[in-house]
Structure formats: C-alpha cells, structure tokens
N, C-alpha and C positions, 0 to 999 in steps of 0.2 A: 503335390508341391512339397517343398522340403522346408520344414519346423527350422526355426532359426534355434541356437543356441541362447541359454538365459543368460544376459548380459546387465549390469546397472551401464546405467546413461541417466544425462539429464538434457531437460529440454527446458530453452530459454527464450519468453518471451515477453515484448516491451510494450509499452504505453505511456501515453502523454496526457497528464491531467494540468488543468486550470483551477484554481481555486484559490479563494481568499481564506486568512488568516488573523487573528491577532493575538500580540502576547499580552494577554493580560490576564492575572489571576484574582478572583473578587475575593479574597479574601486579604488583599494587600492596598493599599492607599495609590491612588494616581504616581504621585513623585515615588513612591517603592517599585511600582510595575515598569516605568521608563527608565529606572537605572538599572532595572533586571532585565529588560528587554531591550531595551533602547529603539530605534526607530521600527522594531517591530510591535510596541505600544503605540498602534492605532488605536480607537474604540470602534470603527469604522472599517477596520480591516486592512487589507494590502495586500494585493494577490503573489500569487508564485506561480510557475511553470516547471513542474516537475516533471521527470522520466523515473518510470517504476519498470524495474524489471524484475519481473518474477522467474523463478529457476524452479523448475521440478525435477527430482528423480526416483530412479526406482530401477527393478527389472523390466526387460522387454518382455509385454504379452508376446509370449510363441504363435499365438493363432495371428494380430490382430498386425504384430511387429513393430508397436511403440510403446512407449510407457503410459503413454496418458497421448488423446487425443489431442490435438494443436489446437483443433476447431473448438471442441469442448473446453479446453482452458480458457482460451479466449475469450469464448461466452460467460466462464466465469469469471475472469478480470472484469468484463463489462457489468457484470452484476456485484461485485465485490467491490471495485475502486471506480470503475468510472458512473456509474450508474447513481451511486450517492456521494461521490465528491468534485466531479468532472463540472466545473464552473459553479462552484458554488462557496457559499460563506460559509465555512464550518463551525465556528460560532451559533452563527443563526439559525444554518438549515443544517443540520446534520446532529443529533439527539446524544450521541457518544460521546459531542466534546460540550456538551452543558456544564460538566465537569470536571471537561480535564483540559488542559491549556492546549490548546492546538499548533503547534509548533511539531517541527518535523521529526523528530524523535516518535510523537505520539500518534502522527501520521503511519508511520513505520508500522508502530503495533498495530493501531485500525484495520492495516490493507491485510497484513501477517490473522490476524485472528477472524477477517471476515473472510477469507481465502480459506482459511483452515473449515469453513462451514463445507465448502465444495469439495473437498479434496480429502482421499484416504489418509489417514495417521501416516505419517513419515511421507509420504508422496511431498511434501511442501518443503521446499529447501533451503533456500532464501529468497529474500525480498530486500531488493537493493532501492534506496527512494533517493534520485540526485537533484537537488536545488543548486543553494549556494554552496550546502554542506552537502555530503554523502553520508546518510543514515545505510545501516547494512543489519538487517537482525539472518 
C-alpha cells in the first residue's frame, strides 16, 4: 500500500455538557457578588447547557493516516470534560473550582488543561466552550 504524504490537518470534535454553576466569589460580601454577577449570584447554582468543541492538529501519521484517533479523543473528552462536569455542580462536585469562580471563562481553562493531560504537546488546538457567551482559548 502506498505511505500517504505528511500533511498538517486538524480534526474537530463536539460534545454537550450539563452542569450548574454559580458566581460567587467568598471573598466578596453577598451585595458585591450580585452586582459583579448578577443573576448568575445564585448560592444554589443555575445550570447551563454548553457545546464544547475541541480541535486538534498535527501531521498525518503516514502508517496509521490520521492525526490523532477520533475514537481515542473521544474517549478522552469523556474523561476530561464529560466525566467530571457532565451534570454536575461545580462548585460542589468538582475540587478545581473550590477556588476559582466557575463561570465560563474558567470552564474554558479546566476542559483546555485537563485535555492537555491526554494529548501530545502541541496536538491540542483549541477549545471553543459556547453557552450564552463563546469562550475560544
């Protein structure tokens, strides 16, 4: 059989998480969190329905003829974003944002640097997170 030529490409694929949220940060007073947050100062949360799409690229393995397996990424989205944020309070259940405000920026980095566990240096491309906003790192 004949070697493909080395080519960059990237390959892009999606997922839908469920999870609650709130803005609140404890080092600020009730009335300072809901004028910096506004209806997203629950203390109880309030879900969101995001679509994350993650993009990888790289060279085409010549033997294998993709960059990175589909099936294998997928299994690492499932273990990266859906696995600890897929219907959950992040606040509560998820140890990352004990500290940091969970609001969709912060989301952004979580999915970007627990992805980065799976995935060769440079293989990780973006990570696009769309709610109400489009976060893009």
């Amino acid at each position: 059989w004949k070697r493909m030529q080395l080519v960059s490409m990237r390959i892009r694929v999606r997922s839908l998480a469920s999870l609650s949220q709130s803005g609140i940060l404890k080092f600020l007073t009730n009335e300072e969190n809901l004028k910096l947050f506004g209806k997203c100062n629950n203390p109880n949360g309030h879900g969101h329905n995001y679509k994350v799409v993650v993009i990888a690229h790289g060279e085409i393995d010549s033997v294998i003829g993709m960059i990175l397996n589909s099936t294998d990424l997928k299994q690492y989205i499932g273990k990266a974003i859906m696995k600890p944020l897929d219907h959950k309070n992040l606040d509560m259940d998820v140890l990352y944002f004990a500290d940091v405000v969970s609001m969709t920026e912060n989301v952004a980095v979580y999915i970007w640097e627990n992805l980065q566990k799976f995935l060769l240096v440079g293989v990780l491309y973006k990570v696009q997170v769309y709610g109400k906003l489009t976060i893009i790192l």
